[in-house]
N, C-alpha and C positions, 0 to 999 in steps of 0.2 A: 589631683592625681599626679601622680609622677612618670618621666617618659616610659620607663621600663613598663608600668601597667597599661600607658595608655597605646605602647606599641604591639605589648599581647592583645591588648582588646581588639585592634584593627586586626589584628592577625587570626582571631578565633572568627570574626566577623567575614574577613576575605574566603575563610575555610566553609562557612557557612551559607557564604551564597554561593559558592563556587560547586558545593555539594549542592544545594537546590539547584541550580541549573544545570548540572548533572542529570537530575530525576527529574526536571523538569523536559529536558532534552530526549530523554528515555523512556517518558511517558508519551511523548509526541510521535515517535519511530513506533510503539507498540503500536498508539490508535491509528498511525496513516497506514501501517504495515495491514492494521487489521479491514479498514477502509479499502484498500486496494484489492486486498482478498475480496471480501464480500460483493464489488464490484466485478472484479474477475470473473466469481462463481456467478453472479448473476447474470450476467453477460453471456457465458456461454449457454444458461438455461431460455436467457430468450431468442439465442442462436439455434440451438436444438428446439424449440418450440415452434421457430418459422420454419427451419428444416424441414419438420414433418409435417408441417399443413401445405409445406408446397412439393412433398413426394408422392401426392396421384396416387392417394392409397397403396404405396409399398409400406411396409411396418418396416423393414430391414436400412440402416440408416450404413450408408456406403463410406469407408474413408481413402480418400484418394488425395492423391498429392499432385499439385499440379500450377499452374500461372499463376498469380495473383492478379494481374493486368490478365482483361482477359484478349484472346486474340480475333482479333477480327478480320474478316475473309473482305477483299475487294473487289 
């Protein structure tokens, strides 16, 4: 082979992995994006599901904004 071909060849090859690792990169951010989702949404279903077993038979689920720390009296 002579240089000129054997510096296209590197050259289609460098383009080649560089686009696989592209979609490889971008197949990674879909599944973790979609991972974080699903987690999220689960998360808040087993949030809302301790919610109202420990609302003492109220149905109406309250939203209020307030401490995170909660405060404590001495």
């Amino acid at each position: 082979m002579a240089t000129a071909e054997l510096q296209f060849l590197i050259g289609i090859v460098g383009v080649v992995i560089f686009v696989g690792l592209f979609l490889a990169l971008l197949f990674s951010a879909i599944i973790g994006v979609g991972i974080a989702r699903l987690l999220y949404v689960g998360g808040r279903w087993c949030v809302e599901k301790i919610h109202q077993s420990y609302s003492l038979g109220n149905t109406h689920t309250k939203n209020c904004i307030g401490r995170i720390v909660p405060h404590h009296q001495s």
